[in-house]
N, C-alpha and C positions, 0 to 999 in steps of 0.2 A: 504494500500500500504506500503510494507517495504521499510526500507530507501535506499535498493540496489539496488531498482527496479523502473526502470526508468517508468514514467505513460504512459495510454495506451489510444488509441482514446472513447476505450468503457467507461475509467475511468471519461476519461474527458465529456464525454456524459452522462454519470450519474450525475455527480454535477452540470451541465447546465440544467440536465430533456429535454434533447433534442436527437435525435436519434446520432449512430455511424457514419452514413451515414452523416449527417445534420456537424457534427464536420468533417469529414474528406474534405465536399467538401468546408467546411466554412476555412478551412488550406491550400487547392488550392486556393483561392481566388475566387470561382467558383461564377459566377453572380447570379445566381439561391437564391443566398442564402445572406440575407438582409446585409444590412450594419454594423447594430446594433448587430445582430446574431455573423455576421464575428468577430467583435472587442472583442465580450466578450466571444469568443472558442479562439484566438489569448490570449487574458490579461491570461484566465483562462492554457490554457498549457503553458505561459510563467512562470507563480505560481506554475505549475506542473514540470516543468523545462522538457517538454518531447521534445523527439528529436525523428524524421520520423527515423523510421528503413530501412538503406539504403539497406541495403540486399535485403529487401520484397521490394523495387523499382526498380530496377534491375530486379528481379524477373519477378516483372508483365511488365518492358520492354522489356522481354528479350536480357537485356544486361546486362553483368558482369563488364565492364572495365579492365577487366583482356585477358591477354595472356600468351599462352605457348611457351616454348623454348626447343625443343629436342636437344643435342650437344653431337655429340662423347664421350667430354673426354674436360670434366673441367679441368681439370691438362694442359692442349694444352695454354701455354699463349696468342694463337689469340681470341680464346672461351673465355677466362676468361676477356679477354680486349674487346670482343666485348657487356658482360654482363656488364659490372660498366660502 
């Protein structure tokens, strides 16, 4: 792993010797998946310093948290007050 690249669930399931799957639901907190399991994919991406790719969440929510705004004519100071 390069120093620029944030780890990845498969990374961190390699160093546990436990599957992608097993790491991701053991990050939800999912009951399925033991106690002890949980704590050390948790310690171990905390060492990894990895962070859930919000995008790919969104994704599979299909939600963006974003919206769009069509306006005439930015230069109109009601439009540009109604944006800030």
């Amino acid at each position: 792993m390069s120093k620029n690249k944030l780890p990845t669930i498969k990374e961190i399931a390699k160093r546990l010797n436990v599957s992608p799957s097993t790491v991701s639901r053991a990050l939800h907190d999912h009951p399925s998946i033991g106690l002890v399991t949980t704590m050390r994919v948790h310690k171990v991406a905390k060492e990894l310093g990895y962070e859930a790719n919000k995008m790919a969440i969104y994704f599979k929510e299909r939600k963006t948290h974003t919206i769009g705004v069509i306006i005439p004519d930015l230069s109109e100071p009601f439009f540009s007050a109604a944006l800030t």
